[in-house]
C-alpha positions in Angstrom: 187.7 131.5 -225.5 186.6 130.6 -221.6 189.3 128.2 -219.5 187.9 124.8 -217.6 189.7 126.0 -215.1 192.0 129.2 -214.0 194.6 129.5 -211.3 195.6 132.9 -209.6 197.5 134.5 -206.9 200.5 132.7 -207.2 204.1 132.8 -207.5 204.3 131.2 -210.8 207.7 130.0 -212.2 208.3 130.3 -216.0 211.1 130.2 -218.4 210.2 133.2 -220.6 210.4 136.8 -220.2 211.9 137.9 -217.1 210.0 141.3 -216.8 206.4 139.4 -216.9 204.8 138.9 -213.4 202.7 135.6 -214.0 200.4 135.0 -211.0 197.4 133.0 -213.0 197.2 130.8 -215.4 194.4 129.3 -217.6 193.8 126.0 -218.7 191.6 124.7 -221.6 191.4 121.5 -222.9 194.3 119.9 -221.1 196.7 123.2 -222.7 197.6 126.6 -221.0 195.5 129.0 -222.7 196.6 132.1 -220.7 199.4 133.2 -218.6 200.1 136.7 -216.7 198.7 138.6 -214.3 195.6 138.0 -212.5 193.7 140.7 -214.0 194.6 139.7 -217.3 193.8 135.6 -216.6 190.7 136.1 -215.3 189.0 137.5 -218.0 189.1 134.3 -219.2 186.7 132.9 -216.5 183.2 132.1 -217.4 180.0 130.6 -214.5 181.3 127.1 -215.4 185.2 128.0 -215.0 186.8 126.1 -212.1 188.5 128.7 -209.6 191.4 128.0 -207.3 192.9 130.6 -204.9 196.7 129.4 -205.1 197.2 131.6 -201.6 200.1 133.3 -202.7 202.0 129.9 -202.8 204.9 128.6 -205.3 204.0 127.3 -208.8 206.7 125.6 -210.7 206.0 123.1 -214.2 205.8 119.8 -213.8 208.8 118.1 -212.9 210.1 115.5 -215.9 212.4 112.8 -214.5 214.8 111.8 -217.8 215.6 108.5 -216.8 214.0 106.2 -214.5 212.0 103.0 -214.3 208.5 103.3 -213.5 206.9 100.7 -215.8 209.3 97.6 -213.2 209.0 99.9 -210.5 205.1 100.4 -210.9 204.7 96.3 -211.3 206.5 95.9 -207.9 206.0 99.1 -205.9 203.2 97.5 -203.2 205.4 94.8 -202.9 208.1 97.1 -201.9 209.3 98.4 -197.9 210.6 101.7 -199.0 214.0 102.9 -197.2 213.6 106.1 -199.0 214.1 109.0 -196.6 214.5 106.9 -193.4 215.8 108.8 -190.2 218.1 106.4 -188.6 218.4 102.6 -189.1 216.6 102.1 -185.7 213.1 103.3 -187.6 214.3 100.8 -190.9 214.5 98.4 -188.7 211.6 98.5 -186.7 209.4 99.3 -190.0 211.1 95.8 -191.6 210.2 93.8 -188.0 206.6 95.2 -188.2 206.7 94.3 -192.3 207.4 91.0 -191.7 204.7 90.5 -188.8 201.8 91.4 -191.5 203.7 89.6 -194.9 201.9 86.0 -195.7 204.0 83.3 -196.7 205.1 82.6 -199.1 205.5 86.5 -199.9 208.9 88.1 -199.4 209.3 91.3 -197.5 211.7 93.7 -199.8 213.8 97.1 -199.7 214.6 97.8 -203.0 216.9 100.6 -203.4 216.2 104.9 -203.1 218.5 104.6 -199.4 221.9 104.6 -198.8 223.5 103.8 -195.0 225.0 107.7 -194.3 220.8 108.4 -194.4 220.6 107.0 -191.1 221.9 108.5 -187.8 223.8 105.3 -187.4 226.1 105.6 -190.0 225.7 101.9 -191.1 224.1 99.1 -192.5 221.6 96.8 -191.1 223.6 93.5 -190.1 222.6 89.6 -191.2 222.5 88.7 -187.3 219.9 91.6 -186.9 217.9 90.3 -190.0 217.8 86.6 -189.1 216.9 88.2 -185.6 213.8 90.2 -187.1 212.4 87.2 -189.9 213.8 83.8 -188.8 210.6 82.4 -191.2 209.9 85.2 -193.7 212.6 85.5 -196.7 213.3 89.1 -196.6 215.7 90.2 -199.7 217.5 94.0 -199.3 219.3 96.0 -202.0 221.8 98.2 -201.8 222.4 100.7 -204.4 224.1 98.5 -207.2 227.0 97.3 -204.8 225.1 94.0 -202.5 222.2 92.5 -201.2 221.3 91.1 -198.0 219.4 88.5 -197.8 218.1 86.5 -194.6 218.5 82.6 -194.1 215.1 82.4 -195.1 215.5 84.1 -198.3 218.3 82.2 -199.1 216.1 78.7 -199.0 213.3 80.3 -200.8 216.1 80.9 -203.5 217.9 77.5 -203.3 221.3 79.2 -202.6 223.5 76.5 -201.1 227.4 75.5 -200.5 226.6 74.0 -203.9 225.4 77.2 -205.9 228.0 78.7 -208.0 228.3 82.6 -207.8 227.7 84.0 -211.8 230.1 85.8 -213.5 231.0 89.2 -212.3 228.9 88.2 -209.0 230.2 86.9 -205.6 227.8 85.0 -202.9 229.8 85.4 -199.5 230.8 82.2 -198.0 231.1 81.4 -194.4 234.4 78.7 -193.3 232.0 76.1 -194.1 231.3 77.3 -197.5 227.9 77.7 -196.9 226.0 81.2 -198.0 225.8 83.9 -195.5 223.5 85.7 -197.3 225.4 88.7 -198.6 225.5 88.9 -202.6 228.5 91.4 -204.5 227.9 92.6 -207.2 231.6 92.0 -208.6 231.3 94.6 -210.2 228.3 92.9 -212.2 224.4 93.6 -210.8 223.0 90.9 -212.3 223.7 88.3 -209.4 221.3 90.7 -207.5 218.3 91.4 -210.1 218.7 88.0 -211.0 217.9 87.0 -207.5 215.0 89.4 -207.0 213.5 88.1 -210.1 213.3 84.7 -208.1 210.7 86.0 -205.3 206.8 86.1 -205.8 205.0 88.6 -208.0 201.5 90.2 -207.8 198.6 88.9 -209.6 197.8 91.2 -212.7 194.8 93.4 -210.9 197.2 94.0 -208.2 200.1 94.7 -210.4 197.4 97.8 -211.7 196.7 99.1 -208.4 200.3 99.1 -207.4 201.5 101.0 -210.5 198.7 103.4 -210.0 199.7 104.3 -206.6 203.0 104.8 -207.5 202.4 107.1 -210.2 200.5 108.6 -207.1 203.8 108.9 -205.4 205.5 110.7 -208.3 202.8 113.2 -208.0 202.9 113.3 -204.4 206.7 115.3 -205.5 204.8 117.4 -208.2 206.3 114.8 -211.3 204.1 115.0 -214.3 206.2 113.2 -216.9 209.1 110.6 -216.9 211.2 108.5 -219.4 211.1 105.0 -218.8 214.7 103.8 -219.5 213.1 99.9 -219.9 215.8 97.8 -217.5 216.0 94.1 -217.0 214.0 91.5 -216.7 211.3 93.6 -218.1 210.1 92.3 -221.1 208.4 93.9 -223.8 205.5 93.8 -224.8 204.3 91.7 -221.5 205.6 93.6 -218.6 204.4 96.7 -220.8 200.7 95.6 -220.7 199.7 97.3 -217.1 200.8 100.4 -218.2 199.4 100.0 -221.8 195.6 99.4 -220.1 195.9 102.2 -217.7 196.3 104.0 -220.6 193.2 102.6 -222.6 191.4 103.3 -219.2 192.3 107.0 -219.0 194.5 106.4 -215.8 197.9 107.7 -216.1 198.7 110.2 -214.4 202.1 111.1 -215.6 203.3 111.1 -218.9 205.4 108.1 -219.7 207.6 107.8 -223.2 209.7 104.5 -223.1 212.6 103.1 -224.6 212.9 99.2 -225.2 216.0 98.2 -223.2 217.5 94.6 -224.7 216.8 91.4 -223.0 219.0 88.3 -224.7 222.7 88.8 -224.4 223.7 88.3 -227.7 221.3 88.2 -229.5 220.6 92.0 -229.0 220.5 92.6 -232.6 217.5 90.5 -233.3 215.6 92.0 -230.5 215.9 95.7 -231.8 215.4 94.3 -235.3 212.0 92.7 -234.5 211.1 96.0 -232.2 211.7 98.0 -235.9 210.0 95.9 -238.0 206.4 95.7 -235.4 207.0 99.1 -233.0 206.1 102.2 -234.9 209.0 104.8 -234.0 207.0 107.3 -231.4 203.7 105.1 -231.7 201.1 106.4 -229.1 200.1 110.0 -227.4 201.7 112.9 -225.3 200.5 110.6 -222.4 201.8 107.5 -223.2 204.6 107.2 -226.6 207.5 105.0 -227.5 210.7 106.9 -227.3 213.3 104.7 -229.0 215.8 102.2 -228.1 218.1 101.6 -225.2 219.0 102.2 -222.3 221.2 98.8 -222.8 221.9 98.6 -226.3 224.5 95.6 -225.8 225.0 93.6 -222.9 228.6 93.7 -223.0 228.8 97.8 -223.1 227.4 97.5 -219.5 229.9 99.7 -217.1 227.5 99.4 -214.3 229.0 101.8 -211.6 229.7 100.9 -208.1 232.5 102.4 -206.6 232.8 99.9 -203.8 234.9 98.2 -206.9 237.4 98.9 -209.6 235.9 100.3 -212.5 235.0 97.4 -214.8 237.1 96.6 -218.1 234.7 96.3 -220.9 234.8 93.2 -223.4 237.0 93.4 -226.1 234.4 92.8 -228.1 232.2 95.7 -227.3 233.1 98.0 -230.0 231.9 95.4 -232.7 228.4 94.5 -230.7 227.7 97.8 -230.7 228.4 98.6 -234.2 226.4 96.1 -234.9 222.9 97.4 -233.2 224.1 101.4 -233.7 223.8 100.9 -237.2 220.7 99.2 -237.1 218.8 102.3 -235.4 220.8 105.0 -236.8 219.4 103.3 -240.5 216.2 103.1 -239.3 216.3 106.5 -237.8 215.7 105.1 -234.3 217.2 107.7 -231.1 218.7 105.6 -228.6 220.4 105.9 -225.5 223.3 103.9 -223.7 223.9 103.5 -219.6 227.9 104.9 -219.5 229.1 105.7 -216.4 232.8 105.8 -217.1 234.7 107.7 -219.0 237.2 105.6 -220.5 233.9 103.6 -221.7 232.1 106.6 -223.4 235.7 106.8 -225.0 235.0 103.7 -226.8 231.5 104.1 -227.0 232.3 107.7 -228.9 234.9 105.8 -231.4 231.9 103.7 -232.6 229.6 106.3 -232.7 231.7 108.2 -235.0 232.5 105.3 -237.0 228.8 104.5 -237.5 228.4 108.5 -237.9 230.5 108.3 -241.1 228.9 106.0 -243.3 225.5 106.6 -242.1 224.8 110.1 -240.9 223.4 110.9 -237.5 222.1 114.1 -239.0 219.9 115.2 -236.0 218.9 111.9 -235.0 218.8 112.3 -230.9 220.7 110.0 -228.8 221.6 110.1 -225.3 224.3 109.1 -223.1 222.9 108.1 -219.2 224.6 108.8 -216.3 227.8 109.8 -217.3 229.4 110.8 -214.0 233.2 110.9 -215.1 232.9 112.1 -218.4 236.0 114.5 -219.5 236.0 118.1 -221.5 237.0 116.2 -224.7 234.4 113.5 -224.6 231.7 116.5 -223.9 233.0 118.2 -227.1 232.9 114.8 -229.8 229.1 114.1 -228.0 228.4 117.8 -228.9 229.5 117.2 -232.6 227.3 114.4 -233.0 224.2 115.8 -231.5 223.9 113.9 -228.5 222.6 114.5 -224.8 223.4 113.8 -221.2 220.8 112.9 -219.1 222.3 113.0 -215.3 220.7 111.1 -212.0 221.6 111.8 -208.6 223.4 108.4 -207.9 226.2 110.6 -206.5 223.6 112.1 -203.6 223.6 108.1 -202.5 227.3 106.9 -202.7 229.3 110.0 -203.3 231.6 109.1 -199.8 232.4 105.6 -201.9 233.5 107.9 -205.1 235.6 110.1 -202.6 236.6 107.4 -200.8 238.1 105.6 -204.2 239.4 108.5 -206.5 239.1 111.5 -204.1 238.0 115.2 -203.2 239.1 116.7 -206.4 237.7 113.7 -208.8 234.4 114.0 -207.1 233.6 117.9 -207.7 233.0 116.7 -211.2 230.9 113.8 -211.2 229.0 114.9 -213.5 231.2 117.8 -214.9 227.2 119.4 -215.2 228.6 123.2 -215.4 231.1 122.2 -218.3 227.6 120.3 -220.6 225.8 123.7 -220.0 228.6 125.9 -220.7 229.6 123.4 -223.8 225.6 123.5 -225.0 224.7 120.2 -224.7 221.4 119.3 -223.8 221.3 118.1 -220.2 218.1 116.5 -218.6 217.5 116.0 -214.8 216.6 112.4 -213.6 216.7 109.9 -210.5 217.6 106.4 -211.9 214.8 105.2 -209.4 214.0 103.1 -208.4 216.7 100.4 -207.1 219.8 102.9 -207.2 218.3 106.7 -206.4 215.3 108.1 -204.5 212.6 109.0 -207.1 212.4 112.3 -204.6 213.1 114.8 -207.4 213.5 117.1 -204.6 216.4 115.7 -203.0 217.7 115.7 -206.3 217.6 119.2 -206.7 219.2 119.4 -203.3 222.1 117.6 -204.6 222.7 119.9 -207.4 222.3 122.8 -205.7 224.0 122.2 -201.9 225.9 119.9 -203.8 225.9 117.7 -200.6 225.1 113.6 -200.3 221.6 112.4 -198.3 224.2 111.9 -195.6 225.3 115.4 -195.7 228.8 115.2 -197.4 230.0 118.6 -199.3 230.8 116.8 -202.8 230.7 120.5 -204.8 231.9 123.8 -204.0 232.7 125.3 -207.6 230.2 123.1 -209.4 226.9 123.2 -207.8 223.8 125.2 -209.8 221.4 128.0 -209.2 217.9 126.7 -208.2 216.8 128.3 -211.3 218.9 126.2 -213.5 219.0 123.2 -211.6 214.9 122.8 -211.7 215.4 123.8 -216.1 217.1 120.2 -216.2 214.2 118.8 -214.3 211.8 120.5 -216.2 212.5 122.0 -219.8 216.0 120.4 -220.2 214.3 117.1 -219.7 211.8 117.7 -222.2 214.2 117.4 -225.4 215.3 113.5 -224.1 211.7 112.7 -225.6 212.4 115.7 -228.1 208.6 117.3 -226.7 210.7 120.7 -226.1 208.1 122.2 -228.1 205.0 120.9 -225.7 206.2 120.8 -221.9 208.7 121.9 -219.6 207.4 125.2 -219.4 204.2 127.0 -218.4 203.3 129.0 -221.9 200.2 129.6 -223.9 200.1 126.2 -226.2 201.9 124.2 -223.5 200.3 121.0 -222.4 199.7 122.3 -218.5 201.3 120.2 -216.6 202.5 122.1 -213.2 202.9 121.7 -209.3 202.1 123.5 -206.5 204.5 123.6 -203.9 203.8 123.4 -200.3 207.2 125.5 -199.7 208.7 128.1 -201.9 211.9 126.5 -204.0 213.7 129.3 -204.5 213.5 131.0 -201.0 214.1 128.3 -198.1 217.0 127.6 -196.5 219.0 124.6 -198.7 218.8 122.0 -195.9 215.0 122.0 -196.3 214.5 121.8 -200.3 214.8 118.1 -199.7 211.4 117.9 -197.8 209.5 119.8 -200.7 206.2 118.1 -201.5 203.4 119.1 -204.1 200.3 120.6 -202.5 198.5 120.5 -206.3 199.7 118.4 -209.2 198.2 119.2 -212.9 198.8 116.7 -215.9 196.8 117.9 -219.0 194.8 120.3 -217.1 193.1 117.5 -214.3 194.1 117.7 -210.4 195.8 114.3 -209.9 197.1 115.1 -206.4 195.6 117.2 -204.1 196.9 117.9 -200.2 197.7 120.4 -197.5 195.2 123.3 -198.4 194.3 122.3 -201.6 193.0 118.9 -199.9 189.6 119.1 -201.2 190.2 119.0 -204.8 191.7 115.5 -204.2 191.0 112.6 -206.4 189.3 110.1 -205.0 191.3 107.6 -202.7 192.6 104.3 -204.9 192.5 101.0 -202.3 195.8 99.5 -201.6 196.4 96.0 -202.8 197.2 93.5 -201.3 195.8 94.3 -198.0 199.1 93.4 -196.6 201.2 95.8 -198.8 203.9 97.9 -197.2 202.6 101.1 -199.5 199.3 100.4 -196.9 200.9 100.9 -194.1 203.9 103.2 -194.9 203.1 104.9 -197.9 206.7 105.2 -200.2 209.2 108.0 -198.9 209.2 108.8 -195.7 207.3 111.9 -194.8 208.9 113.9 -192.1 206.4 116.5 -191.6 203.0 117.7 -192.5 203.8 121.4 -191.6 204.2 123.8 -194.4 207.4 124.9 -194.7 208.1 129.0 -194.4 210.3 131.5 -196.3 211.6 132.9 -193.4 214.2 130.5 -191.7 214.6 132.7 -188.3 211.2 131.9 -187.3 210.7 129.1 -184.7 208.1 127.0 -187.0 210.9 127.1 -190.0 213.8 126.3 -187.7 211.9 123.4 -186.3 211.1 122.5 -190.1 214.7 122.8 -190.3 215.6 121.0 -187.9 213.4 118.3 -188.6 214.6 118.1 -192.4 218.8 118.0 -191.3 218.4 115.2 -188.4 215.0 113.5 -190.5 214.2 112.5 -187.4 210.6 113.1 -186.2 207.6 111.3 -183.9 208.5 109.3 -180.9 211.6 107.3 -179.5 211.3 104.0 -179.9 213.6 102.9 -177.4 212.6 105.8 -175.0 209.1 106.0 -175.4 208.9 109.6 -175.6 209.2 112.5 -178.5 212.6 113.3 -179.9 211.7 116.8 -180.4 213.4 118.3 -177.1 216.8 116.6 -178.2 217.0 117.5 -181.7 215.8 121.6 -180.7 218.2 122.1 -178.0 222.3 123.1 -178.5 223.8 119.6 -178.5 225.6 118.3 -181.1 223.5 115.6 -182.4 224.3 115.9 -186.2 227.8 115.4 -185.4 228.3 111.6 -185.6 231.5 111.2 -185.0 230.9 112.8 -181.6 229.5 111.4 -177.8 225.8 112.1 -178.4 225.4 112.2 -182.4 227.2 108.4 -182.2 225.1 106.9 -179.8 222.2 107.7 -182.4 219.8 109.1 -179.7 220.7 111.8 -178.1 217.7 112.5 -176.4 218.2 110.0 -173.3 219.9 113.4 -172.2 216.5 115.1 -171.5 
């Protein structure tokens, strides 16, 4: 048996046997074929075997985000201003004036999540007066985690707010002493006055919506992601919204693996929508590239706890329990795994009493469901999910709001949000996952970070006792993820029979200094065997280049989250390169001054305390007028 193509002199990560040194792999047919040694890999070479020199470099499997929303984010991503990774609000800012400059009317200019105001050297959220100031003409519409959005005066004519538009349930639109809409919409503590507000603004035309979901998936591989589960969300309507993805497919261009649950769409009548999915959707219909996954992640509108901790947790309906009944026993007789957003504890209390109700008249019996999110959940409620064969699937939402949850319910309440240590140590199966893309980054890197500095994007210590080990942290992103789509048995490892699907990273994972796993990017990305992503020294095994359209899309001119630097990171953080990389990733400030007109560099290398915010120069948000 001879390998398409081989990889060798690596660092290769894998979850088997310690002892083995693996620094080759072989791929055949879109499966790992070999794995070991280079002397032993390379036998496997033939004259028509692809070689690649992996310089010594970090290999790690693909990483397998659990729960996120590519299919809505894919239909809307070149429609989207990323946020994600910004420096300071100065750069948000000036990226949104120059947005607005290029965006035709009637288009909106967005920021849709994956940011959170402690990002930014500033400390704070863009104002309405400085929004109005940038697009007086252009509606520009901003979201912020699940919590508000901003919208300009613009935006708010393009949507027909008015002193005579009443605010929705759970949903508050800010009034000025006239009564008329500043444009600020709370979610109170309901999101739907914001999605249903988004939904308002201008779509892309179908061939655009294809190149926009294409160069997103791009993205994800940009971060070395080779598969995701699409957790459906609203206004996404299947089978419609479901058809971009479903061509791509046909077309042989995905590149990442998608399995996706159906996610209701008619409050109250969720029942009828899950019974017509049963009766025409084939339970796991399609391939190990694209395959339905089951039902969920809303299952009943009125079990939605949506968190934002900017409010009281939310009091669910009184009649949850018998909604939910309802649908559970549909898929539980039809055998359908299903998952459920629960952020709350005292709702996965109720949510358990139905499950076990439902569990004793019609078995579970290995069926796998999955509770999302889950950031509260107690020692008790871990224990009656264990006894019914259920999963966790965490997101970093806390890396993006955890000073609101400390600020709310405290120090001690936060180091256990999610109680991750006690699901491991209780063996229940935990999967790694963003929530991107309107709440969380889809960086899986800074996800990582979280777990394992246990720190916020704005640098706030949430863990001390309950943070990972790199090694186990990238399992829930990788293998751990796998049984939410219950492929254990295909991916999340590199092994002989595994679909190869792996990452080359252009820094070494388990070696840098923690401040810089953040800024991690894939050098190499591999789904089924075929180079997807190619950069840094691997640049000339690049796919070729995909257009960006509209020609007018912020993806053209800003790409998604924001790159700080194109220099490889090092293993050795005393040397001056890695400390400037350092450096670089703690302040995520890099390029010129725009106020200054000069390169922040000087400032951000020299003894001052810039990172302190609280202090002269670190509050001013430029420190280096001092040079």
């Amino acid at each position: 048996m001879k390998a398409d193509l081989i990889l060798h002199n690596g660092k290769i990560t894998h979850f088997g046997s310690a002892q083995q040194e693996v620094t080759a792999v072989a791929i055949q047919d879109g499966k790992f074929i070999a794995v070991g040694p280079d002397k032993d890999v390379l036998q496997f070479a033939d004259s028509s075997t692809k070689l690649i020199d992996l310089g010594g470099k970090r290999v790690v499997p693909g990483i397998n985000d659990s729960h996120i929303h590519l299919i809505r984010g894919g239909l809307n991503y070149n429609l989207e201003l990323r946020w994600d990774g910004v420096p300071s609000l100065a750069d948000a800012l000036r990226m949104l004036r120059e947005q607005v400059d290029r965006t035709p009317h009637p288009q909106w200019v967005r920021v849709v999540g994956g940011w959170s105001e402690f990002q930014f050297a500033e400390r704070r959220m863009p104002t309405l007066a400085e929004i109005n100031a940038i697009a007086p003409e252009t509606p520009v519409f901003i979201l912020h985690l699940y919590d508000r959005a901003l919208l300009n005066a613009a935006a708010l004519r393009a949507v027909g707010y008015t002193r005579d538009t009443p605010a929705p349930p759970g949903g508050t639109i800010e009034r000025d002493s006239q009564g008329n809409p500043t444009g600020l919409l709370i979610a109170s503590p309901n999101a739907m006055i914001l999605y249903s507000t988004l939904a308002k603004g201008p779509t892309l035309p179908y061939a655009e919506q294809l190149n926009s979901t294409r160069h997103f998936m791009k993205e994800l591989n940009r971060f070395g992601i080779t598969s995701v589960i699409d957790a459906g969300g609203g206004f996404q309507n299947y089978p419609d919204d479901y058809k971009v993805i479903s061509d791509l497919h046909r077309e042989d261009q995905l590149t990442v693996r998608i399995a996706y649950n159906l996610f209701t769409q008619k409050p109250k009548h969720e029942y009828e929508d899950f019974q017509q999915w049963i009766d025409t959707v084939p339970l796991h219909q399609g391939d190990n590239m694209y395959r339905h996954n089951g039902a969920g992640e809303m299952l009943v509108f009125s079990a939605a706890d949506f968190e934002d901790f900017l409010q009281p947790r939310p009091d669910l309906n009184e009649n949850m329990e018998a909604e939910l009944e309802k649908v559970v026993r549909l898929l539980v007789s039809n055998r359908w795994p299903f998952r459920l957003h629960a952020t709350y504890n005292e709702s996965i209390s109720r949510f358990l009493d139905v499950f076990e109700k439902v569990n004793r008249d019609i078995p579970f019996d290995g069926l796998a469901w999955i509770f999302d999110h889950a950031e509260t959940i107690d020692e008790r409620n871990i224990e009656r999910t264990k006894a019914l064969g259920g999963g966790i699937a965490i997101q970093s939402r806390m890396a993006y709001q955890g000073e609101y949850f400390v600020d709310r319910y405290g120090h001690e309440a936060a180091e256990q949000t999610p109680p991750v240590k006690k699901m491991l140590e209780m063996g229940v199966p935990v999967g790694g996952g963003s929530d991107a893309t309107r709440v969380s980054s889809y960086n899986p890197w800074v996800s990582l970070y979280w777990l394992t500095a246990g720190k916020t994007v704005g640098g706030r210590q949430l863990y001390h006792n309950s943070v990972l080990d790199r090694q186990t942290a990238l399992q829930l992103y990788t293998k751990g993820s796998a049984w939410f789509s219950q492929e254990q048995q295909q991916k999340g490892d590199i092994a002989v029979d595994m679909l190869a699907d792996l990452t080359v990273l252009n820094s070494d994972y388990f070696t840098i200094d923690e401040e810089a796993i953040k800024s991690i990017e894939s050098e190499l990305t591999i789904v089924a065997g075929k180079i997807v992503y190619a950069d840094g020294d691997f640049s000339s095994f690049s796919p070729p280049p995909i257009p960006v359209l509209p020609d007018w899309s912020p993806t053209k001119s800003y790409g998604g989250y924001y790159r700080v630097s194109k220099t490889p990171q090092h293993d050795h953080p005393n040397t001056a390169s890695t400390k400037s990389n350092i450096v670089d990733t703690v302040h995520l400030c890099s390029g010129s001054c725009q106020v200054h007109a000069h390169n922040h560099n000087h400032a951000r290398m020299s003894n001052i305390a810039i990172n302190n915010y609280s202090a002269f120069w670190g509050a001013l948000g430029c420190s280096c007028f001092a040079f």
